[in-house]
Structure formats: structure tokens, C-alpha cells
C-alpha positions as CSV (number, residue, x, y, z in Angstrom):
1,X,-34.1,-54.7,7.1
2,X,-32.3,-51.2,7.6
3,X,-29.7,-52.8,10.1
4,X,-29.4,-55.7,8.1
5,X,-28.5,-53.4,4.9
6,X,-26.0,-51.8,7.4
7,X,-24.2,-54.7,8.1
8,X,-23.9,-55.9,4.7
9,X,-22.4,-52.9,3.3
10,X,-20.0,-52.6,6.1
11,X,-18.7,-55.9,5.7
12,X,-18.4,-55.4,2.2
13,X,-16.8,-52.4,2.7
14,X,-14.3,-53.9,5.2
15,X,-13.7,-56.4,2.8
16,X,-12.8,-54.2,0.0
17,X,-10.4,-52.4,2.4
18,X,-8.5,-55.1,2.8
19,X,-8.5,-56.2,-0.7
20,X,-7.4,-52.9,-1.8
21,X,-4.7,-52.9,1.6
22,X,-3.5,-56.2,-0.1
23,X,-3.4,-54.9,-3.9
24,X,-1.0,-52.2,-2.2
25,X,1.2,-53.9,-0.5
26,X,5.1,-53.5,-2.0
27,X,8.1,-55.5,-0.6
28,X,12.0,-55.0,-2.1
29,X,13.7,-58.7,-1.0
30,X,17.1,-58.9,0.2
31,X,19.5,-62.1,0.9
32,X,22.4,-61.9,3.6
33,X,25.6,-63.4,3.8
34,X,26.2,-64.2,0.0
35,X,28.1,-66.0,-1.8
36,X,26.2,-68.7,1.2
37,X,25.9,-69.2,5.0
38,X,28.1,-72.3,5.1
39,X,25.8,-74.0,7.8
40,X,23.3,-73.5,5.8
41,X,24.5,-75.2,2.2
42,X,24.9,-79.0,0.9
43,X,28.5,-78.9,1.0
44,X,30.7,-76.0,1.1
45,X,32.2,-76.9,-2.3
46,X,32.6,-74.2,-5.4
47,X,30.2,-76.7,-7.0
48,X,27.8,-76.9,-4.0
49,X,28.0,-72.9,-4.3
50,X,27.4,-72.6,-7.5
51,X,24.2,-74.8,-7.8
52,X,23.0,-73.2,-4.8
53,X,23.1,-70.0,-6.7
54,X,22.4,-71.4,-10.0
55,X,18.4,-72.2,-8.1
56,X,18.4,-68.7,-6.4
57,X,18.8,-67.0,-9.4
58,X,16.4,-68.9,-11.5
59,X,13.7,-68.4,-8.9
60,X,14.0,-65.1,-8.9
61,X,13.8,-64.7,-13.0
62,X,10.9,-66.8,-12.1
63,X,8.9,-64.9,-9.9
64,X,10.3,-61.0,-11.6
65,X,12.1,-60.4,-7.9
66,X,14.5,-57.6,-7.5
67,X,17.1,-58.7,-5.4
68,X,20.0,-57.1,-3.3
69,X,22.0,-59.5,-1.8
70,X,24.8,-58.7,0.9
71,X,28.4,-59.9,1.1
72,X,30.2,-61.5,3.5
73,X,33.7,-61.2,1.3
74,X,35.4,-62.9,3.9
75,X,33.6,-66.7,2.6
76,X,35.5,-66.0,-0.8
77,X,38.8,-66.8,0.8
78,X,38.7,-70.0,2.3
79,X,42.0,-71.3,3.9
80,X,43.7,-73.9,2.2
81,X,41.8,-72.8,-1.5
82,X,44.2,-72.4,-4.4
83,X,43.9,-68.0,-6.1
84,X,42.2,-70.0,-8.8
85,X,39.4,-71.8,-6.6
86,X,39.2,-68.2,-4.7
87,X,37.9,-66.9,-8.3
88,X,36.2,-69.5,-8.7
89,X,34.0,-68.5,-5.6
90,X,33.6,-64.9,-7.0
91,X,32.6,-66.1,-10.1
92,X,29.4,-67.8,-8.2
93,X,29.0,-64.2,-6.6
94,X,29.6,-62.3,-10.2
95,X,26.7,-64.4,-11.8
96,X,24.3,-62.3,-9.2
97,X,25.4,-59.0,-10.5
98,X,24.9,-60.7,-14.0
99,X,21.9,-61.5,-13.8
100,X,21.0,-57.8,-12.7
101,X,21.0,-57.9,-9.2
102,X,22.6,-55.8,-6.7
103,X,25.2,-55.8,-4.1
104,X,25.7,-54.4,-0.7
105,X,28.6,-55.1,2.1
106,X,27.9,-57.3,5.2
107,X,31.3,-57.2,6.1
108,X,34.0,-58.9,5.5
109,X,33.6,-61.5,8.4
110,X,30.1,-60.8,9.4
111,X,31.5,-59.1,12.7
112,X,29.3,-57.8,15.8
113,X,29.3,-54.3,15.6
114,X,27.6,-54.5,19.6
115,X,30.4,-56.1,21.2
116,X,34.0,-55.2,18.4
117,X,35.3,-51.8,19.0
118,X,34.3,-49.3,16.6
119,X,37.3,-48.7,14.6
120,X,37.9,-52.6,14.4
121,X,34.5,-52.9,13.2
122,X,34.9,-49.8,10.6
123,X,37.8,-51.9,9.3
124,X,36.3,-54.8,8.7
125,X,33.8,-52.8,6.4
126,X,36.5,-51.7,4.3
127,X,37.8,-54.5,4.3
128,X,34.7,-56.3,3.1
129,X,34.5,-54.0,0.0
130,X,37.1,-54.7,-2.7
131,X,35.8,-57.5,-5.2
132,X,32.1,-56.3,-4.1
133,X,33.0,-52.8,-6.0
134,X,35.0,-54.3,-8.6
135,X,31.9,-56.8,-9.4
136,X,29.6,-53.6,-9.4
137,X,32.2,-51.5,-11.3
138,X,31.9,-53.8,-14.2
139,X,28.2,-53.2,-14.6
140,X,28.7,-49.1,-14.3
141,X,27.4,-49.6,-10.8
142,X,28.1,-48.4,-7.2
143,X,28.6,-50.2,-4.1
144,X,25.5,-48.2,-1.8
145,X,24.3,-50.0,0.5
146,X,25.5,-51.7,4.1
147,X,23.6,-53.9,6.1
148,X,24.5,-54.8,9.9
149,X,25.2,-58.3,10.8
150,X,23.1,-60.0,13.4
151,X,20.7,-56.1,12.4
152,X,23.3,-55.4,15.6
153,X,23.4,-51.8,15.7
154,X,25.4,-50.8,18.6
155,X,24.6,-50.7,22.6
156,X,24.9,-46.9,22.9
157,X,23.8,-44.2,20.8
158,X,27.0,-42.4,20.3
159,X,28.7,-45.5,18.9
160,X,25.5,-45.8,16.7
161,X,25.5,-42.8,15.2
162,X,29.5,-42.6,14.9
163,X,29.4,-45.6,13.0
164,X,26.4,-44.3,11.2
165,X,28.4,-41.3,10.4
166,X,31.4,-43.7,9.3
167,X,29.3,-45.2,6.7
168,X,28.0,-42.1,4.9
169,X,31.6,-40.7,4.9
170,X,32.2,-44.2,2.2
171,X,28.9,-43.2,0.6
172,X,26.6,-46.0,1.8
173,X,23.0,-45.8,3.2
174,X,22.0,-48.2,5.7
175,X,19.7,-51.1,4.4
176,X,17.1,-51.5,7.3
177,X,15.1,-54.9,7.8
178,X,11.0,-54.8,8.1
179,X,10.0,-58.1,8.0
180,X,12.6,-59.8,10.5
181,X,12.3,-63.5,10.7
182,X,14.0,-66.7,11.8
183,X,14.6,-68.5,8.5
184,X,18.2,-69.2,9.2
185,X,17.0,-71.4,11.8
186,X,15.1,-73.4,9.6
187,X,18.1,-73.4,7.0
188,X,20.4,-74.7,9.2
189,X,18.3,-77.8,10.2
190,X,16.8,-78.3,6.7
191,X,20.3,-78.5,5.3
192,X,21.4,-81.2,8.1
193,X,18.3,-82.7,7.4
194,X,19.3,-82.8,3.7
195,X,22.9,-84.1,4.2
196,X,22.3,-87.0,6.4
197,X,19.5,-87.9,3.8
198,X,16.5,-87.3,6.3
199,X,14.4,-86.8,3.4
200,X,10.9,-86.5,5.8
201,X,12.5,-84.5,8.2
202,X,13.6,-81.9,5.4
203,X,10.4,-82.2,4.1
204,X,8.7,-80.9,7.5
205,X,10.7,-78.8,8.3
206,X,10.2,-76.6,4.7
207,X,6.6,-77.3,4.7
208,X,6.4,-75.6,8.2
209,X,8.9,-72.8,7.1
210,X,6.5,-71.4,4.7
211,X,3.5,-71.9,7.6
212,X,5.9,-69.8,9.5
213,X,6.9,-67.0,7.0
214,X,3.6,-66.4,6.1
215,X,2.5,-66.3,10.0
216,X,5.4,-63.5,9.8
217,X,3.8,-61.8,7.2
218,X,0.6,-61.4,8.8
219,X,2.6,-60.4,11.9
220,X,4.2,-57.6,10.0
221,X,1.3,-56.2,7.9
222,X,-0.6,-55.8,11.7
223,X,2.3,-54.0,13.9
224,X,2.8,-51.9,10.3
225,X,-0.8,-50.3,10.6
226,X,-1.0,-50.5,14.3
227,X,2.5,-48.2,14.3
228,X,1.8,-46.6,11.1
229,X,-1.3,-46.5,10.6
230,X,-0.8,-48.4,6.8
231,X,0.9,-50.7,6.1
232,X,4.4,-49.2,4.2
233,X,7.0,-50.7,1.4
234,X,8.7,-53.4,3.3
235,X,12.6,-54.8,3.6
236,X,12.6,-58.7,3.5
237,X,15.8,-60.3,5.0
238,X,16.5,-64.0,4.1
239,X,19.6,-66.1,3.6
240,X,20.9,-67.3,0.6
241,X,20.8,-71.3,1.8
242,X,19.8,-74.0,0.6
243,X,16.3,-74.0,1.8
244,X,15.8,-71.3,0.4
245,X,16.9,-72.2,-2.9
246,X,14.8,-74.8,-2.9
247,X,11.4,-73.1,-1.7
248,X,11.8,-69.8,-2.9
249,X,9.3,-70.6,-5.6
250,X,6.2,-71.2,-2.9
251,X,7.5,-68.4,-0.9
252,X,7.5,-65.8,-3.8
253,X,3.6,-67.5,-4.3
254,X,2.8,-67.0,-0.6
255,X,3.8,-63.2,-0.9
256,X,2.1,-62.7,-4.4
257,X,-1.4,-64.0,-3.1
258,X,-1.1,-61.6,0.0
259,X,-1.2,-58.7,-2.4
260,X,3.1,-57.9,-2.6
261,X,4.2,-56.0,-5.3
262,X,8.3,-57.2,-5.6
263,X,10.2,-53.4,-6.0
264,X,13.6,-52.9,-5.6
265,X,15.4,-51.4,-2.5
266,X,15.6,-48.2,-3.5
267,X,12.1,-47.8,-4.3
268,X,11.1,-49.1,-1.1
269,X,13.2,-46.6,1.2
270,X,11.7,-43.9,-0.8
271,X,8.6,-44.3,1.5
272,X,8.9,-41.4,4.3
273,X,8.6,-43.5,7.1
274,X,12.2,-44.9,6.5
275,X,13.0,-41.1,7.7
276,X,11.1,-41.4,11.0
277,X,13.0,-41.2,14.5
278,X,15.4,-43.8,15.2
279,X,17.0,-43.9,18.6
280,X,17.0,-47.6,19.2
281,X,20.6,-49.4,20.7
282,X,20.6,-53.0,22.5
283,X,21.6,-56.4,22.2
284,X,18.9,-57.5,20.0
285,X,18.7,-57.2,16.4
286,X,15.0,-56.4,15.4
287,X,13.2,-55.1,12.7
288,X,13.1,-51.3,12.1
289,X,9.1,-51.6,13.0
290,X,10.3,-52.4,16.5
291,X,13.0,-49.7,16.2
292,X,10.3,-47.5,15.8
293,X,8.3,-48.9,18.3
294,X,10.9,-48.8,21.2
295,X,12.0,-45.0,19.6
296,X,8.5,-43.9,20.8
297,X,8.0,-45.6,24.0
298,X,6.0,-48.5,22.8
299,X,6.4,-52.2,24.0
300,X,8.1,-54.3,20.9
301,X,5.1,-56.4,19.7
302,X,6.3,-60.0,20.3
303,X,7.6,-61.4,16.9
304,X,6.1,-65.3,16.0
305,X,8.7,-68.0,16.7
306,X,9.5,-71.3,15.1
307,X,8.4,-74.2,17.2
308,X,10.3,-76.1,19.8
309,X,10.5,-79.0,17.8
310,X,12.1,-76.7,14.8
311,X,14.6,-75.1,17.6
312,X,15.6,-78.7,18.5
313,X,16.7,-79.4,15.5
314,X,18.4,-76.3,14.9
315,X,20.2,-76.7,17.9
316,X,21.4,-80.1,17.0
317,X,22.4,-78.8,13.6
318,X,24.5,-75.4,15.0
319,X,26.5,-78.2,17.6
């Protein structure tokens, strides 16, 4: 009776662990490659754009989400667009800051900082920054924040940390990525899906995104308290695309009934292990859990992968 006492409690203690774990658990959400990853929309149209956004933005009222999102300013000057179809396009990316979100600089032409030269690639920042400032400017706020493209962050340490050096000279802090995942690959096969008016196949293929995300989550929360020891504030990346203006809804629901808390950036990299050691350089772009992993000699856990069906299809959509 004694041991079988025991083995309640415990389990009822475990339980309540990871109840309380999940009541904890904080996320700040972040969208690359604003205004919109053009293989990843309807149509690359202002009007296409602007819908897109128009769905981002009300899901995120929705569901109370903080957002920074990063800019690519390079996608609001589209050859052969008139000056007044150009401001038409940073209209669609004023209406984030309106609604009260945040911007940070991807670049201007989403660049590889592994494989551009550094001072090209320091140009390319600065030249990504004009109408992102000007948009914060009008709110009385600050452009802060830079976030690598590809999460590319150079193949040697010295060019790492020159570059890193670069951006705190322009007053920007580095926005790292936690909860690394592959949705652009299901954006990119959902919106094909979509345009060719494969209604079943878009259908799977968002139904099995959000089987995947979560599958991510879980991945995360693990290698978080395996490394850690807890699980800490985390930094979602995601795309603004299509897919995700349609699902963002069920994908804000998947994170609220694992326990997340939506803060904003800045509360997130408050957390003290966003000051740990941080000597990671390569060719792959990974979260900063496996930066931190690789920084003390671990093995990178192995992330989860879409299926081969879903990389078919992405692979037929990127031709």
C-alpha cells in the first residue's frame, strides 16, 4: 500500500511539474522577410500584399501576439513599379507599425553574410534601413534590432564578431532564433498548391504544417531543459506568407494550450541565458539552442523535418 502511495504521489507530482513547466512557458514571435516572401504569396500584387497582411494583422489582434517583424526593404522596389505603386508597398508595411508592432532590418536584399564579403554585406544593412527608420520614426520609435538571413552568421569567428561589432556601432542588438523550423517550406508548396487551385493538396499540406510545428515545439521545450536545465523565453521565426496568414489562428491555439505566454522581444532576451557563450560559425543556420550546444562541445540535437512527400512538393514549387 506504502509503494503504491509512492507511486501515486510521484506521478502526481511529475504531473504537476509539467503543468506548472507549461504555465511558464513565454515565447516573443517574430516574422522574416516582410512586406512578404514572394514564393510564398498568391500573387505578388500591392493588392495580394496587402490582403496578406490585412489576415496577419488581424490574427495577431486575435490571439494578443506581440510581433516583430523583419524587413527585407529591397521587395518594396520592384523593377518596372511606378514611385507611387513603390508607396504603395510601404503603405502594406506601415500598417504593421500601426497596428503597434515592431520592425527590425533583414537587409536590404536578404544577402548571405557566410559567402558576401563583409563590407558588402555591412552595406547592404545600411542600405536596408531608410523607410524601416522612417516608418519607426513616425511612431517615436527606434530601429534596434537585426536579424541574419538564412540565421547565416559567418564561417569564421573573426568575421562573426567584426560584423557583430559592425552592428552595435548602428545601435542594433542581434535578434536570435530559438525555435528554428522549416515553415517556409511548407509556404512555398501551400501557396503553389493555392494558385493552381489544388484545394486538397493545400489543405494537407496546412493540416500537416501545424502536426509539424507543434512536433517542433515539443522538440524545443526538450533540447531547452536538456541544455538548460528549464525551459527559457523563446524566439519564434516564421514567414509572413500566405500559409501563414491563413493558419495563424490554429497555430497561436497550438502554442496557447502548450502553456506559451506571447511577450514581446525584448522581454524575452532579458532572460540571462541569451548572454551565455556563443562561438558558433558554419554553413548552417540553426537555432541559438544549437549554438549553444556546439559552443560547449555538445552534438546538435537533430531538429524534426517535414516529410518527403512535403519536400517534393516544395521542390516542385522553388523550380
Amino acid at each position: 500500500m506504502n509503494s503504491l502511495r509512492s507511486v501515486v504521489l510521484l506521478s502526481a507530482a511529475a504531473a504537476f511539474g509539467a503543468t506548472a513547466s507549461a504555465a511558464e512557458r513565454t515565447v516573443a514571435v517574430t516574422f522574416d522577410d516582410l512586406p512578404g516572401p514572394s514564393v510564398a504569396l498568391l500573387a505578388r500584387d500591392v493588392p495580394a500584399l496587402r490582403e496578406n497582411t490585412r489576415k496577419l494583422l488581424a490574427a495577431f489582434r486575435d490571439a494578443k501576439v506581440p510581433v516583430v517583424g523583419f524587413v527585407n526593404e529591397g521587395k518594396l522596389f520592384v523593377e518596372g513599379e511606378t514611385p507611387a505603386v513603390t508607396e504603395q508597398r510601404i503603405d502594406v508595411l506601415r500598417s504593421w507599425v500601426a497596428d503597434g508592432h515592431e520592425l527590425g532590418n533583414h537587409t536590404y536584399s536578404h544577402r548571405d553574410l557566410n559567402t558576401q564579403p563583409l563590407d558588402w554585406f555591412e552595406q547592404d544593412v545600411v542600405h536596408g534601413e531608410p523607410v524601416t527608420r522612417r516608418l519607426l520614426a513616425g511612431k517615436g520609435r527606434r530601429l534596434r534590432y537585426f536579424r541574419h538571413p538564412f540565421l547565416h552568421v559567418g564561417l569564421d569567428l573573426d568575421k562573426r564578431r567584426a560584423f557583430e561589432t559592425f552592428l552595435a556601432g548602428r545601435g542594433y542588438e542581434v535578434a536570435p532564433v530559438t525555435i528554428d523550423n522549416d515553415d517556409y517550406v511548407y509556404a512555398a508548396a501551400y501557396a503553389e498548391a493555392r494558385r493552381r487551385g489544388d484545394a486538397a493538396m493545400a489543405t494537407r499540406l496546412a493540416e500537416d504544417y501545424l502536426r509539424y510545428m507543434e512536433s517542433v515545439f515539443s522538440f524545443i521545450e526538450g533540447v531547452s531543459r536538456g541544455l538548460l536545465g528549464r525551459e527559457i523565453p523563446q524566439v519564434l521565426l516564421l514567414h509572413a506568407s500566405a500559409l501563414n496568414a491563413d493558419r495563424f489562428p490554429s497555430l497561436a491555439a497550438i502554442m496557447k494550450a502548450r502553456g506559451y505566454r506571447f511577450v514581446t522581444l525584448e522581454e524575452a532576451l532579458r532572460d540571462e541565458a541569451y548572454r551565455r557563450p556563443d562561438t558558433y560559425v558554419g554553413p548552417w543556420g540553426v537555432s541559438w539552442l544549437h549554438h549553444w550546444e556546439i559552443t560547449e562541445g555538445r552534438q546538435r540535437s537533430p531538429s524534426p523535418d517535414p516529410p518527403d512527400w512535403v519536400m517534393k512538393a516544395y521542390a516542385a514549387a522553388a523550380r
